[in-house]
C-alpha positions as CSV (number, residue, x, y, z in Angstrom):
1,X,18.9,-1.1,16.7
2,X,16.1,1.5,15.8
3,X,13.6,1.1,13.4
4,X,14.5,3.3,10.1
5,X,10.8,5.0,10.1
6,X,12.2,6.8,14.4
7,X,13.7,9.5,11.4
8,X,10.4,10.4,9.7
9,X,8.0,12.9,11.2
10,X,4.4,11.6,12.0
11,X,3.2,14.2,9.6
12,X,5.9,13.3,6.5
13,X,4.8,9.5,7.0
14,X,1.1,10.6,6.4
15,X,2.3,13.1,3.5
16,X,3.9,10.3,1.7
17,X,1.9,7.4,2.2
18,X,-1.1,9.9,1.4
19,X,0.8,10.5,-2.0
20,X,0.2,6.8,-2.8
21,X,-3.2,6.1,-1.8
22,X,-4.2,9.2,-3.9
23,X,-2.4,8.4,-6.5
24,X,-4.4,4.8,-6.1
25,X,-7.6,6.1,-5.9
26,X,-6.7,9.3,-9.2
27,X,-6.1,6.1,-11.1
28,X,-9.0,3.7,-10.3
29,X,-11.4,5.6,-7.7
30,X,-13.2,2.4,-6.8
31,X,-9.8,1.3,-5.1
32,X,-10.2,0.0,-1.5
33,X,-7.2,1.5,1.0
34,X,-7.8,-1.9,3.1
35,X,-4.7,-1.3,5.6
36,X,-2.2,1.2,6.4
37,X,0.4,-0.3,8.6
38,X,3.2,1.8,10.7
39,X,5.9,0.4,10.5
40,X,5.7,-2.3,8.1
41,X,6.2,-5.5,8.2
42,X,9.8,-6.2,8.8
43,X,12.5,-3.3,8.0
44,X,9.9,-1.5,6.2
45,X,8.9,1.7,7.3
46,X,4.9,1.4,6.0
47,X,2.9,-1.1,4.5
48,X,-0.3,-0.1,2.0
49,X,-2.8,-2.6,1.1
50,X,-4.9,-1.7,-1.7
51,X,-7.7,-3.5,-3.6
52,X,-8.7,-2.7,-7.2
53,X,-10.9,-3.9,-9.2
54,X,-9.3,-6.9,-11.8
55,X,-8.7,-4.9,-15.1
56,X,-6.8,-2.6,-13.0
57,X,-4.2,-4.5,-10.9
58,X,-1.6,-3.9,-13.4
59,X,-1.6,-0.1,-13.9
60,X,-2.0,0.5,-10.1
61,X,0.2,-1.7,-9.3
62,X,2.7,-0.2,-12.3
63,X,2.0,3.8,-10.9
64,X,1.8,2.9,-7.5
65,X,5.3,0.8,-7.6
66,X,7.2,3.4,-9.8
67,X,6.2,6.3,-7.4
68,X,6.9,3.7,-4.5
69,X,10.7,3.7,-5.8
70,X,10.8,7.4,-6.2
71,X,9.9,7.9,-2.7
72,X,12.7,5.4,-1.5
73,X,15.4,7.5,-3.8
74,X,14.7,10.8,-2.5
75,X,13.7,10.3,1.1
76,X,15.2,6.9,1.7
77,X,11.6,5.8,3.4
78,X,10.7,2.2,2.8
79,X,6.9,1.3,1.5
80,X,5.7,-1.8,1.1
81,X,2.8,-2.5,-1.0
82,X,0.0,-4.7,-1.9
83,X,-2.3,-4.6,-4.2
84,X,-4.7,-7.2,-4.9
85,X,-7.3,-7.7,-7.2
86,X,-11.4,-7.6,-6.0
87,X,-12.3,-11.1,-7.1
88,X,-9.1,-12.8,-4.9
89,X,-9.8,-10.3,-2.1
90,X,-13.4,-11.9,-1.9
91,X,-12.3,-15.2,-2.5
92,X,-10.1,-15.1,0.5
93,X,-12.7,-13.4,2.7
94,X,-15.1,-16.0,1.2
95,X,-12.4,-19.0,2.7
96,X,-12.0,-17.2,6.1
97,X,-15.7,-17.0,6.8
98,X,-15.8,-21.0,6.2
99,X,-17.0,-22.7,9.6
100,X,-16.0,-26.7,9.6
């Protein structure tokens, strides 16, 4: 079985996961594009992950899903997203730099 994102141009992938990490960074530009991942995990056909700043988690998260949908209805291709707030992005690098 071949993975949905074999349909989707190398350019159209970058057009429309460009659309969303723009969209990110118009909203809050002190969001972090950590990871762009082709294909995603699973059956989808990207994965994003984004880190904002805490006060703005919501609204990104908010634009970023709505337009996230869109893209899904009218090309059918399959985004995953995640955005994290700063403070639990540094917490968790904080954990993995931890020697016992």
């Amino acid at each position: 079985m071949k993975h949905s994102n074999v349909r989707f141009s190398k350019r159209r992938q970058e057009r429309l996961i460009g659309d969303l990490t723009s969209l990110a960074k118009d909203i809050c530009p002190q969001a972090e594009i950590v990871e762009v991942l082709i294909p995603g995990y699973e059956e989808l056909d990207a994965w994003i992950d984004i880190v904002v700043p805490d006060e703005k988690e919501e609204e990104v998260s908010d634009a970023l899903s709505l337009r996230r949908d869109e893209i899904f209805m009218n090309e059918g291709y399959s985004i995953g997203l995640g955005i994290t707030e700063r403070s639990h992005y540094e917490a968790v690098r904080a954990k993995q730099n931890v020697t016992v």
